[in-house]
N, C-alpha and C positions, 0 to 999 in steps of 0.2 A: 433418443439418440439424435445427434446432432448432424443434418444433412448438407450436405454441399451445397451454398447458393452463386450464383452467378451476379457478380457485384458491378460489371462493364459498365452498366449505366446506374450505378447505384452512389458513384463516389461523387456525386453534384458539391458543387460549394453550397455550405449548409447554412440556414437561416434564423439559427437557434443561438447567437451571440457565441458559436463555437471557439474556446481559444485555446491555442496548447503550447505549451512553456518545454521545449526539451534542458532538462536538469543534470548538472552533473552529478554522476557517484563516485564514493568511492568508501571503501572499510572505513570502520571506526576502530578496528583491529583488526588482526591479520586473522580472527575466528570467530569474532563475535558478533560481527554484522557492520552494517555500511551505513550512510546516510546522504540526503539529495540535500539542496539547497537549489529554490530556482536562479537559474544563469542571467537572465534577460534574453535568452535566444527567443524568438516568438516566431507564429505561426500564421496562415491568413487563417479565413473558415473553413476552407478545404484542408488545412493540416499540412500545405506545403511550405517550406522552410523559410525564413524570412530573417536576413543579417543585421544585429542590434547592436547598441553597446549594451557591456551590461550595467541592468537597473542596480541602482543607488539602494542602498540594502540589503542587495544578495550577494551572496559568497559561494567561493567552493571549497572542497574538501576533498583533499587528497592526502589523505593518510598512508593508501598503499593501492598500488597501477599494477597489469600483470597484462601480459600479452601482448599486441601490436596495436595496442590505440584503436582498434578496429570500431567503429560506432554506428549508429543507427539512428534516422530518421522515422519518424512514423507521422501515417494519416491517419485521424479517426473517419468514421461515417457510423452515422444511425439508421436504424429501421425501424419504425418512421421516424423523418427525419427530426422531430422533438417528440421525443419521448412523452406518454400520457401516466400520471401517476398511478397507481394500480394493474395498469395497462402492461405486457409483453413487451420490451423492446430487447436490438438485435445490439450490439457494441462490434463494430469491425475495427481491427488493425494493420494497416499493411506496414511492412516493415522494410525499408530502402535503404542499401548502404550509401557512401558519398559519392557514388558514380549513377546512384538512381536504380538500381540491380535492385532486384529482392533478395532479402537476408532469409535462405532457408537453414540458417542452423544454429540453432542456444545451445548454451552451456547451463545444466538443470541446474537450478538451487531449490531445495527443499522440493526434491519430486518435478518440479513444474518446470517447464520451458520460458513461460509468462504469469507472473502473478499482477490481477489487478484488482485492486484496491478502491471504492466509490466510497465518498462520504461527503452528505449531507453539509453547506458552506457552515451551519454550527454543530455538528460534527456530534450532531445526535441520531445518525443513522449511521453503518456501517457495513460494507459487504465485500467480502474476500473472493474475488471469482480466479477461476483459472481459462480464462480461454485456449478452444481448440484449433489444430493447426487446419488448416484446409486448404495448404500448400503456395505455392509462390509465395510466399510470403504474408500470407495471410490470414488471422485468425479473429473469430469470432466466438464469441459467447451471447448467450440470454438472458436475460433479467427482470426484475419488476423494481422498478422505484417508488416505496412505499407512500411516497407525498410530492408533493409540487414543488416548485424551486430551486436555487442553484447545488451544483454537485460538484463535487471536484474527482478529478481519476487522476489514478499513479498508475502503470504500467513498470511494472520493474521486468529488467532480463538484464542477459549477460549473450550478447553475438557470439561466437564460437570464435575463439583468439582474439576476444575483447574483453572492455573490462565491466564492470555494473553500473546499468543506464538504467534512468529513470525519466519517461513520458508523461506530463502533467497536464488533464485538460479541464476544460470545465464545460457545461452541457446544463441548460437550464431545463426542465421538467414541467410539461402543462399540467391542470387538472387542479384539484384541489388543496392550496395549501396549510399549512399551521404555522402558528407563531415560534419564532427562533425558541428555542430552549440553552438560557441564560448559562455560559460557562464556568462556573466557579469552582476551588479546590473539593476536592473529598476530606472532610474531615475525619473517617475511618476509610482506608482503602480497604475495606472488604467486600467481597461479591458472592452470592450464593446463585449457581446454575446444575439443571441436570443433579440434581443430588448432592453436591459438592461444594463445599464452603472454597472459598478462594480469597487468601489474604495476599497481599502485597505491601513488602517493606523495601526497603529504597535507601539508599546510603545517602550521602551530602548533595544536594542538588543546585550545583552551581554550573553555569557554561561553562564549556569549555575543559571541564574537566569529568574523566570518567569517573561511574557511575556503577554500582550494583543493585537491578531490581531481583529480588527476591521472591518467587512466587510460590506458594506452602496449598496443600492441598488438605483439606477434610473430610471426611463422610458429614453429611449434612445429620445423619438421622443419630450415630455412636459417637460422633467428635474426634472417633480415631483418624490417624492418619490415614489419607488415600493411598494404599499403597498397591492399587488396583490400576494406577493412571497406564495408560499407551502411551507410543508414540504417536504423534500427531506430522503428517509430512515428512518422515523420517525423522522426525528431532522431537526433543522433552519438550517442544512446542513452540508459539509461532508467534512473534510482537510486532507489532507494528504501531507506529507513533507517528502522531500530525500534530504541526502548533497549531494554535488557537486562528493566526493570522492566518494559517495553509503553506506556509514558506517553506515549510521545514516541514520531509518527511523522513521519517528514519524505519529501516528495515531491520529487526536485532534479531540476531544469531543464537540459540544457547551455548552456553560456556564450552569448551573441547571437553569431549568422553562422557557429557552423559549422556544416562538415560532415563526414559521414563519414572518419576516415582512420584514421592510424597511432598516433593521439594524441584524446583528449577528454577536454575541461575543463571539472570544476564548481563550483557557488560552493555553500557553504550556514553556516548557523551553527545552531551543536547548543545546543539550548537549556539543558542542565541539565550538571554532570560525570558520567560514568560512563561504563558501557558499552556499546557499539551495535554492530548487526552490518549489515552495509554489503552492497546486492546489487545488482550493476550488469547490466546485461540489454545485448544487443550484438547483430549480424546481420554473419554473414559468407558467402560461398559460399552467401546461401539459406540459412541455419542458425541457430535463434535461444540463444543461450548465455546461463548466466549465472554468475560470477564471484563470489562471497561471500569476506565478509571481518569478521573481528571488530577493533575499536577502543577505543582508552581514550582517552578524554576527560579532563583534568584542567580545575583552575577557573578 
């Protein structure tokens, strides 16, 4: 269980090529989930706010706004201040509205107050954390970073009469590294975890326009259907998607009304062409899986 630390002298400007991009969101539909695109807003190493134009490339998306604009800045800090691969480290967040206040209050999606998201710059490692609140506006989680290198983090929430924000940093990692692992299509999108075959079929994949992924469940051992699945986060379960370049992350929603089964459906549209790697998170027998998948996007 996670104990209250005293961070006064812990928020130094950090020496680790710290950088964080706050991203607009906004839905992809008014149930099916949202997506970021970074803004060009940037950050120093300390995570305090810094006025940009925005970069040449990036876009936003405003599909659908809700509440008073209400928004959030955030700091990161580490413990230690560069993380060692294998090693323990501490992920802080402090969260400041535009007056410099601490933001004590989210609006929950999927269970959590803060979902955060690490992955590896090619986007062969993966980790869904939920950090805890430990007040003023502060919340930290712990973790291990399986190998050396750069990482990128998404922080998603929703301020309480705001609308869904997305914090993007990056955080390089000491310690021993490996060689990038090469991105290219799946040419069968199928994944076997936990006992459970996991296929994924996908409708037309063009930008710009929506999209249905399809996600089918099997018993690995009978071939019948899984009709054993849980909910996972309160929902038929949990996607999340990053381009290839990092620009683009997208948070999907499942479809309105279901639940749990043998089958789960979601909506989303990929903002830009290229290529994304698709991680769908699941609950079966008590057991939390997750399913990866690389994709091509055309225009």
């Amino acid at each position: 269980m996670m104990h209250k630390r005293n961070w006064k002298n812990r928020n130094r400007t950090l020496h680790i090529g710290l950088m964080a991009v706050l991203l607009s969101a906004a839905y992809t539909s008014s149930q099916t989930g949202w997506a970021a695109s970074a803004s060009g807003v940037t950050f120093n190493q300390a995570g305090t706010r810094l006025t940009g134009d925005t970069a040449a490339g990036h876009e936003h998306h405003h599909a659908h706004e809700e509440g008073h604009n209400q928004s959030a800045t955030v700091q990161w800090s580490f413990l230690p201040q560069q993380p060692e691969a294998g090693n323990n480290a501490t992920i802080q967040l402090s969260f400041k509205d535009t007056h410099g206040r601490p933001v004590h209050n989210f609006t929950l999606s999927h269970e959590r107050e803060i979902h955060l998201i690490a992955v590896s710059s090619d986007l062969s490692e993966f980790q869904h954390l939920h950090p805890v609140d430990e007040g003023q506006g502060q919340f930290t989680v712990d973790t291990v970073f399986p190998k050396g290198g750069a990482y990128q983090l998404f922080a998603d929430f929703v301020p309480a009469g705001g609308t869904h924000q997305v914090a993007q940093a990056e955080v390089t990692v000491g310690g021993k590294t490996a060689a990038a692992v090469p991105l290219v299509p799946d040419k069968k999108l199928v994944e076997t975890a936990q006992n459970t075959v996991v296929s994924l079929q996908t409708g037309e994949l063009h930008a710009g326009k929506e999209t249905t992924l399809a996600f089918s469940f099997k018993d690995e051992a009978t071939g019948e259907p899984a009709g054993d699945m849980e909910p996972y986060l309160g929902a038929a379960g949990h996607v999340v998607i990053v381009s290839s370049d990092l620009k683009h992350y997208l948070h999907v929603h499942p479809k309105e009304g279901q639940t749990a089964g043998p089958e789960a459906l979601f909506e989303t549209t990929f903002p830009a062409p290229g290529l994304y790697k698709v991680w769908g998170q699941f609950q079966r027998h008590g057991d939390i899986f997750t399913a990866s998948y690389t994709i091509k996007v055309g225009e």
